[in-house]
N, C-alpha and C positions, 0 to 999 in steps of 0.2 A: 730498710729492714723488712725481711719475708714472714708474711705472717702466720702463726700458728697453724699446722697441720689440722684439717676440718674433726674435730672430735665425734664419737660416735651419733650423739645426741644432734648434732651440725648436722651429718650426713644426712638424720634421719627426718629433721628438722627442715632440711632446704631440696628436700629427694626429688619435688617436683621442678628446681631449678637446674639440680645436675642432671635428670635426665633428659634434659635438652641441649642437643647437639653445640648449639649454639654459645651454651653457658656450661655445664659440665662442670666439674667439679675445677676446673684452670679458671673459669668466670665466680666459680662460687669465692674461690680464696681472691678474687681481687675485690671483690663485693665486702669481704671480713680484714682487708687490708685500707681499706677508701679510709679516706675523713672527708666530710661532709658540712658543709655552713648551710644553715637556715635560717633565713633572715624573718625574721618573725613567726611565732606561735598562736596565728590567727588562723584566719578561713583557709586559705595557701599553704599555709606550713603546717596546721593540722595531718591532714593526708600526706603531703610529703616523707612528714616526719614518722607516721604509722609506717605506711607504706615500705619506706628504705631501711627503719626498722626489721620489720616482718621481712624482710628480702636480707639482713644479716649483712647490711653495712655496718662494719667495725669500731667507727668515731662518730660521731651525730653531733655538732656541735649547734646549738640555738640562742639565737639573741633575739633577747625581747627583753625592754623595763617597765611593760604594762604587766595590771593583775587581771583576774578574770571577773570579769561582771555575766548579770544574767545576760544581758542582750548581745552579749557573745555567744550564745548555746544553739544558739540556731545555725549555725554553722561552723563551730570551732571546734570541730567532735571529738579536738585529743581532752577537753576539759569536759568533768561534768558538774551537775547542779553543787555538788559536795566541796567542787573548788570554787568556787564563785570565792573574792577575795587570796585567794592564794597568787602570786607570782607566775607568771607564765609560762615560767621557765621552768619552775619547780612543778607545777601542774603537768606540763609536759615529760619533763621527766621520768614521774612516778608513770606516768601511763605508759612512755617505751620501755621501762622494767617490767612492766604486767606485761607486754606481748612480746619480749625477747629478753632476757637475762643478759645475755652473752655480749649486745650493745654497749658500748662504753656511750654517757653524753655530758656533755661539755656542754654548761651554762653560763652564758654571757648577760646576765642582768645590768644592760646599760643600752642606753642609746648611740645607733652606729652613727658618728661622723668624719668628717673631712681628715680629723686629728686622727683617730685610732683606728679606720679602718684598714687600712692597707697592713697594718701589722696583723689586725684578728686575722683578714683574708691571708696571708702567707701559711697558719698555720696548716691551713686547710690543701685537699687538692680540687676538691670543685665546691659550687658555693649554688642555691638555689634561693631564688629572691624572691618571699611572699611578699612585702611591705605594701606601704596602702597609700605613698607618699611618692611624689617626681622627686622632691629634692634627696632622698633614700637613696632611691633608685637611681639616680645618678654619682653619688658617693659609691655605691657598690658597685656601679658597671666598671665608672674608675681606675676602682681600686683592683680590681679584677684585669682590665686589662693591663695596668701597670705590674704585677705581681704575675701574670699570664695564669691565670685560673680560668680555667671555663665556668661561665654563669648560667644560670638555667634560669629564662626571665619570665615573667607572667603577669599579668592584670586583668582586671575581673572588674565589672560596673551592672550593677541590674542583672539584664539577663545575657550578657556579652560576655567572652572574657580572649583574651589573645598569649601565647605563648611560643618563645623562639630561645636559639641559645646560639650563648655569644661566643668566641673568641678570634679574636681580633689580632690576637698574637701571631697567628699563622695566616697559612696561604691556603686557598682552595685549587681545586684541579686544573683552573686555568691560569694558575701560576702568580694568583693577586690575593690581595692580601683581604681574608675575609671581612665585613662587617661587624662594628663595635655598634653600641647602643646610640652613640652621637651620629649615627650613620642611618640609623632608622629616626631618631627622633633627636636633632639637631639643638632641641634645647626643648624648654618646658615652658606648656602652656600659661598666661596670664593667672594669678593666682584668684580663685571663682569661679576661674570658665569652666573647667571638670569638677563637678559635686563631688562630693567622697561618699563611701557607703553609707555614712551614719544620715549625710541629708540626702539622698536619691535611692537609696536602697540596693539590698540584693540576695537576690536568690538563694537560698544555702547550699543546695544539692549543685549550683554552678560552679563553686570554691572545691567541692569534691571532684569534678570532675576535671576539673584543671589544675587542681593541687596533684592528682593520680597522674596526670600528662605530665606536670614535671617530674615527679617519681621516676616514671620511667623513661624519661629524654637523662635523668639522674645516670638511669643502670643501663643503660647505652652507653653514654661517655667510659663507665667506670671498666665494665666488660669487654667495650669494643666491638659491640654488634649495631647494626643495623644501620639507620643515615641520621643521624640528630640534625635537629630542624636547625642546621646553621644557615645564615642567608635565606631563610625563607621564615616567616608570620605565619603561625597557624591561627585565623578566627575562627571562634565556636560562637553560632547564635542558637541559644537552647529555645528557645521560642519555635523557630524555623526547624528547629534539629537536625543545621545545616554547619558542615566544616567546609571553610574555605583555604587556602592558601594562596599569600601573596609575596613573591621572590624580594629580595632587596641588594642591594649593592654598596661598596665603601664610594662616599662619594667623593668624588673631584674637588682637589684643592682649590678653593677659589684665586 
């Protein structure tokens, strides 16, 4: 179904998106056509979720079954001190109304598993994965390659974080079939050996800046512009203020 003609308010609203060549008023309406999964309302899907907001993505859908505590505010900038106890979802929410009306969002107040994910993921056409978990993030990669969604993947530790996107569904230019997430990381580390943020820490302003890189590896897919980081790792070491890239491949059946 083709979505609604940009209204005047849109037009004047997204003017710095349409007058670029690139995106134009045929990028803007595929921008207010998308539906969108965000897999958590944390450090990651904060920014995500402002961000593809403010850009007049049409469906926002997020799932989170946490509420909001203080020691989320240091980096979870869709909530503030006033949500502290509120739902993640609904905290989120109210704040894509304040910076876009026009957003429709879909609240999924529950934990993503093995059971229900592949049905949430259908609804959608791309999905962006904050979660802070291996066993998530591989339920979601999944379910995504099974349903053929592109994923926009990411993690964050300290002061590191890495971000690529998946789909595994298709083939790249030399005629093979792209890389899925079991391709990069073959199974999940021994449970202990990666801290999580709550015991090793992390940065706030790092979640921003790599929640904003999937945003927009988001509005590439959706538009059609530019090279989304398929088959290629982008590391960010904010310490160093250094981006690296490293290429990846589907691997050989054994």
């Amino acid at each position: 179904m083709a979505a609604s003609p940009l209204t005047a308010d849109e037009i004047e609203r997204y003017a710095r998106h349409i007058v670029l060549p690139e995106v134009g008023g045929a990028g803007q309406q595929k921008l207010k056509q998308a539906r969108v999964l965000v897999i958590g309302a944390g450090g990651l899907g904060a920014p995500v979720l402002e961000y593809l907001a403010a850009a007049g993505v049409g469906t926002l859908g997020v799932i989170d079954d946490d509420t909001v505590s203080v020691s989320n505010l240091q980096r979870q900038v869709i909530h503030g001190t006033d949500s502290v106890g509120m739902l993640k979802t609904q905290s989120a929410k109210a704040t894509i109304a304040r910076i876009n009306p026009n957003v429709a969002v879909q609240t999924h107040t529950f934990r993503l598993d093995p059971e229900n994910a592949r049905a949430l993921v259908a609804h959608y056409d791309i999905v962006v994965d904050g979660s802070d978990n291996f066993e998530t993030r591989y339920t979601v990669a999944d379910a995504c390659a099974a349903q053929k969604k592109a994923l926009v993947h990411a993690a964050v530790g300290r002061f590191d974080g890495s971000i690529t996107v998946l789909k595994p569904f298709e083939t790249g230019g030399d005629g093979k079939r792209n890389p899925g997430y079991r391709d990069l990381f073959p199974e999940a580390p021994p449970p202990g050996l990666v801290p999580s943020c709550a015991e090793a820490g992390v940065l706030g302003a790092l979640t921003g800046v790599i929640g904003t890189l999937q945003a927009m590896e988001a509005i590439k897919l959706i538009t059609g512009i530019g090279e989304p980081l398929i088959g290629r790792l982008l590391l960010y070491d904010a310490l160093a203020a250094r981006f690296e890239t490293i290429r990846y491949k589907t691997r050989s059946a054994p």
